[in-house]
C-alpha positions in Angstrom: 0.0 0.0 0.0 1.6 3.5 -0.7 1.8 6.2 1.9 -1.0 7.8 0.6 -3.1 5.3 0.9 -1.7 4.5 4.3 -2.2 8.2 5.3 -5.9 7.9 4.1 -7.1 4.7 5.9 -5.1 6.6 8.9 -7.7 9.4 9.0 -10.4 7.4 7.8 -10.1 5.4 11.0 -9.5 8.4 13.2 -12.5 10.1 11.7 -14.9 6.9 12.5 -13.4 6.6 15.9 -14.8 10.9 16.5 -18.3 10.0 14.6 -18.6 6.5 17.2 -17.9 8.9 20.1 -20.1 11.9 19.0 -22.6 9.9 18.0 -22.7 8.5 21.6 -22.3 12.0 23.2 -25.3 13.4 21.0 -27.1 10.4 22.3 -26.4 10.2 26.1 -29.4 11.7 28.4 -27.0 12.4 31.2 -25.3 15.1 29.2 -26.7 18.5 28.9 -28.8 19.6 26.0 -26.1 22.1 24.8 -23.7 19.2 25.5 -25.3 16.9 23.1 -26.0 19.3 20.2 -22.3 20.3 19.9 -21.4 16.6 20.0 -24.2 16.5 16.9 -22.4 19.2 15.5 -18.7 17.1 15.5 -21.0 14.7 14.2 -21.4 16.0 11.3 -18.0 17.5 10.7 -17.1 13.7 10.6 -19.1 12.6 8.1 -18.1 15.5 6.2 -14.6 14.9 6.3 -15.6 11.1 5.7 -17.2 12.3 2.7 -14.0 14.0 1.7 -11.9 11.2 2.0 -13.6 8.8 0.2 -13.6 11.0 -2.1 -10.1 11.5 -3.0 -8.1 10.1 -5.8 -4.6 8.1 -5.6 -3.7 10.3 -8.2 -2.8 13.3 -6.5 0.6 14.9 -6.2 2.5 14.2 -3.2 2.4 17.3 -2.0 -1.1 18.4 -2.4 -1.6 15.5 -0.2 0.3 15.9 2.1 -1.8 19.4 2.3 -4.8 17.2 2.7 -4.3 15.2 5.6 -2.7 17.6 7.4 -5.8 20.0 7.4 -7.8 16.9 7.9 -5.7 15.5 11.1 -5.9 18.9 12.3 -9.7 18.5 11.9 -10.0 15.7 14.0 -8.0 16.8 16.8 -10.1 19.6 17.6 -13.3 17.0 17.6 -11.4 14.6 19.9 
């Protein structure tokens, strides 16, 4: 598999992984209604960048990339 395509599974994984647990945030009762909407709202930006990476094609430069998953990770850090 080339490092692009490692890099991708990478943040495809780490972006199910903050839809599971803001899905169960958004669900959970105990948690307070603001609570809950703002784990909707990560939610969502998961699926979104879910969207975006299934999207992508191999065929893009190394660089541009690179560009990619970088302002994805940086995405999912702020969810976690």
């Amino acid at each position: 598999m080339r490092t692009f395509e490692r890099h991708i599974t990478s943040l495809r994984s780490q972006a199910l992984a903050v839809l599971a647990a803001n899905q169960a945030r958004a669900a959970d009762q105990s948690l307070s209604q603001v609570d809950r909407q703002v784990a909707t709202f990560n939610a969502k930006e998961a699926q979104a960048v879910l969207g975006i990476l299934d999207d992508l094609k191999p065929s893009l430069g190394p660089e541009e990339a690179r560009k990619i998953t970088a302002r994805i990770r940086t995405l999912l850090e702020w969810d976690v």
